[in-house]
MARMARVEX-947482 format. One line per field, with one value per residue (C-alpha): residue number from 1; residue in three letters; y, x, z. Coordinates in steps of 0.5 Angstrom, whole numbers, padded with zeros to 4 digits. Layout:
N
num = [NUM|...]
residu = [ALA|...]
north = [Y|...]
east = [X|...]
up = [Z|...]
END
This chain:
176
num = [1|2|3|4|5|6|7|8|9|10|11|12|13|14|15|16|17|18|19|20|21|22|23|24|25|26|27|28|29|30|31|32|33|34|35|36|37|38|39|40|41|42|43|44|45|46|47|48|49|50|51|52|53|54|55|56|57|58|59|60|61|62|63|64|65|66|67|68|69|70|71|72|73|74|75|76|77|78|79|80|81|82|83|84|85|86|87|88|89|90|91|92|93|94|95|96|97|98|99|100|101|102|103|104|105|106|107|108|109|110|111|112|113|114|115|116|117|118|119|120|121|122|123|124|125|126|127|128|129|130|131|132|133|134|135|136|137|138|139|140|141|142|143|144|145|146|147|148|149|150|151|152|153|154|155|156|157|158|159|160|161|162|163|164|165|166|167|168|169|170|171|172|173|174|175|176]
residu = [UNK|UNK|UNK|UNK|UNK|UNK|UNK|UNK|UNK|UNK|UNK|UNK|UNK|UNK|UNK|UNK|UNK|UNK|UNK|UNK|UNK|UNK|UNK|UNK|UNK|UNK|UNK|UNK|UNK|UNK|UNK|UNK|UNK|UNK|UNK|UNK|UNK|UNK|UNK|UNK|UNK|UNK|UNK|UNK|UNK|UNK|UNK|UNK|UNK|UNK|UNK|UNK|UNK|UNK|UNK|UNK|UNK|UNK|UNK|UNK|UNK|UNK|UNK|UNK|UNK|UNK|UNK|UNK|UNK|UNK|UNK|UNK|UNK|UNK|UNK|UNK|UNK|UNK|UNK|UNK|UNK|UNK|UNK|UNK|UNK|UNK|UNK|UNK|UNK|UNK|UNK|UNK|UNK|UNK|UNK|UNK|UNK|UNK|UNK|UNK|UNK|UNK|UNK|UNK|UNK|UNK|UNK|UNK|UNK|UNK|UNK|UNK|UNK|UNK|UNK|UNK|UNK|UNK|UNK|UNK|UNK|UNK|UNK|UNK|UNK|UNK|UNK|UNK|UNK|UNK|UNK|UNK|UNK|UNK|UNK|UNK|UNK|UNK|UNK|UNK|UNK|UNK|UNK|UNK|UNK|UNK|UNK|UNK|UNK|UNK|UNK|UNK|UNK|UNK|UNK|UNK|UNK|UNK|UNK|UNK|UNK|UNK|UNK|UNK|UNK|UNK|UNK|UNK|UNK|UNK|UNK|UNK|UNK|UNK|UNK|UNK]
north = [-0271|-0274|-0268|-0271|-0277|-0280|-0276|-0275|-0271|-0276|-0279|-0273|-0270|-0277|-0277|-0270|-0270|-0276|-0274|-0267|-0271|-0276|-0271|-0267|-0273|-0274|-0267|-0268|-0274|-0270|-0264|-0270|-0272|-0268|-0264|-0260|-0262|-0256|-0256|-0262|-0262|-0257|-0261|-0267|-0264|-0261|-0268|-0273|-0268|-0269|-0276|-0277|-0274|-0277|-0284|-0283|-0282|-0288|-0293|-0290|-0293|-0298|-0304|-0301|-0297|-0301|-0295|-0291|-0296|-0296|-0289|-0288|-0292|-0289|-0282|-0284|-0287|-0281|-0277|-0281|-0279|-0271|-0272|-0274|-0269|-0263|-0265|-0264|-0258|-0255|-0258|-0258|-0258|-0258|-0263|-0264|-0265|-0269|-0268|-0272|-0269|-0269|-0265|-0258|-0252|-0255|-0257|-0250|-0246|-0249|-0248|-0241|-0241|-0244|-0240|-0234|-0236|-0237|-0244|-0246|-0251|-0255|-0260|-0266|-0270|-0277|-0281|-0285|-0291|-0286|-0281|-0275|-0273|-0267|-0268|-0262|-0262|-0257|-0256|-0253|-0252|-0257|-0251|-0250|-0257|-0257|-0250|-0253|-0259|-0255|-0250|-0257|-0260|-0254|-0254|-0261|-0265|-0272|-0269|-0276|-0272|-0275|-0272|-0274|-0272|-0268|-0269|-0262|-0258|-0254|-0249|-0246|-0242|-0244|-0239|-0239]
east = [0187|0184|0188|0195|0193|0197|0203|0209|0206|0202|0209|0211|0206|0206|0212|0213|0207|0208|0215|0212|0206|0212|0217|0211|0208|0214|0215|0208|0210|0216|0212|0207|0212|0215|0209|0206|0200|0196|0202|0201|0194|0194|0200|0195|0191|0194|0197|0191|0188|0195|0194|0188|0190|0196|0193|0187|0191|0196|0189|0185|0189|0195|0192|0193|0200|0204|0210|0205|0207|0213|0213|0210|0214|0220|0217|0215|0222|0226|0220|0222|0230|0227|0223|0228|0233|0229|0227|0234|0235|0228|0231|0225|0224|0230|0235|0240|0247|0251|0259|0264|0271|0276|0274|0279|0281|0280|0273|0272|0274|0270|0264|0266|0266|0259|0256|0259|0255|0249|0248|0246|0250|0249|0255|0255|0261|0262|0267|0269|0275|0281|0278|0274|0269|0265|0258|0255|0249|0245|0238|0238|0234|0236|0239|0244|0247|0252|0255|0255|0259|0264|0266|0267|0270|0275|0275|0277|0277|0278|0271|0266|0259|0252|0247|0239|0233|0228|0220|0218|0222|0219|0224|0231|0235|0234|0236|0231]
up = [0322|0314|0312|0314|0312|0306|0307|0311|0316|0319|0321|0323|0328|0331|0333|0335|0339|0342|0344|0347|0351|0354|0356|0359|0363|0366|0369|0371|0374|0377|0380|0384|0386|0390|0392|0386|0385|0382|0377|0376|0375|0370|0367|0366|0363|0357|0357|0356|0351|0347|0348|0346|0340|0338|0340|0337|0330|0331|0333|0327|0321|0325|0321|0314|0316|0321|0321|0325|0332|0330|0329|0336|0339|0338|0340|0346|0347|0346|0349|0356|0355|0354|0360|0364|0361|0362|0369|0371|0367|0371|0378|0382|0389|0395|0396|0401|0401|0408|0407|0411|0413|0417|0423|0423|0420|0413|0415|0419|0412|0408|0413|0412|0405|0404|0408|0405|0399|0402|0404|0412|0414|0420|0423|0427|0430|0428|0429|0422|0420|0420|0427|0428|0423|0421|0418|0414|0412|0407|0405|0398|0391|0387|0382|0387|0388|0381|0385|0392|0390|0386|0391|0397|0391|0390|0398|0400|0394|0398|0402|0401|0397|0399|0395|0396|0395|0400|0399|0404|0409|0414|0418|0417|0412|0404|0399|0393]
END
C-alpha cells in the first residue's frame, strides 16, 4: 500500500475496509451459527484476506502515525454495529414464536387468520393466573416474523408475544 502512503487515502481505506471486514465477519458468525457452515466458510475466506490486508497497513506504520489505530478502532466499532444492523435485515435462519391467550372465539379467529396466511400453527391448553389458555406455536423464517406479529397484534392486542431463535427444525409445515 506505498501508493497511499502520505495522504488521506490510507485513513480511508482503512476504515472503509475494516468497517466491511467486520460487518462481514459478523454475518459469517451468524450463519455458523445457525448451521451454514459452507457459507461461512466461504465468508471467512474473503474475511481474513481483507484482514491481513487491512491490519497489515494499520502495523506497518502504527509507530510513526498514531491515527492509523485510532482510525482503526473506530471502523471496527461501526463495522460490529453494521454487522449486527445487516444480519437483522438478512434474517437468516428460522425462528418460532409461542402465543398465549385467552382460550375462545378471539383465540380461534386468530388461529384462522394466521393460517390463511400460511403460517402452521399448533395449539396447547394451558392453565395461566386468570383460567384457561391457548398456546400457539410457530415455526417460521425469521423474515416472516415482523408479519406475524403484526397480524396477533391486530388480532388480540393484549396476546403475550414470545419470539426465539430455533438452530435446526425437522418436519412440519414452514412456508420459505
Amino acid at each position: 500500500m506505498d501508493f497511499l502512503e502520505g495522504s488521506v487515502f490510507i485513513y480511508l481505506f482503512i476504515f472503509l475496509g475494516k468497517i466491511l471486514e467486520v460487518t462481514v465477519a459478523t454475518v459469517r458468525v451468524v450463519l455458523i451459527n445457525r448451521g451454514e457452515r459452507e457459507k461461512g466458510a466461504v465468508i471467512a475466506f474473503f474475511e481474513i484476506l481483507l484482514w491481513l490486508f487491512i491490519t497489515g497497513t494499520v502495523l506497518a506504520g502504527f509507530q510513526e502515525d498514531i491515527i492509523r489505530v485510532i482510525v482503526f478502532a473506530i471502523a471496527f466499532a461501526v463495522g460490529n454495529y453494521l454487522g449486527s444492523w445487516l444480519e437483522e435485515k438478512l434474517a437468516f435462519g428460522l425462528s418460532s414464536i409461542q402465543v398465549i391467550v385467552p382460550e375462545g372465539e378471539v383465540s380461534d379467529e386468530l388461529v384462522k387468520t394466521l393460517r390463511s396466511n400460511d403460517y402452521a400453527v399448533t395449539i396447547l391448553k394451558g392453565s395461566g393466573k386468570d383460567g384457561v389458555r391457548d398456546l400457539m406455536v410457530l415455526h417460521l423464517m425469521r423474515k416472516r416474523i415482523p408479519t406475524a406479529v403484526s397480524l396477533i397484534k391486530s388480532s388480540l392486542n393484549n396476546a403475550v408475544i414470545i419470539v426465539n431463535d430455533v438452530k435446526v427444525a425437522h418436519g412440519g409445515y414452514i412456508k420459505k
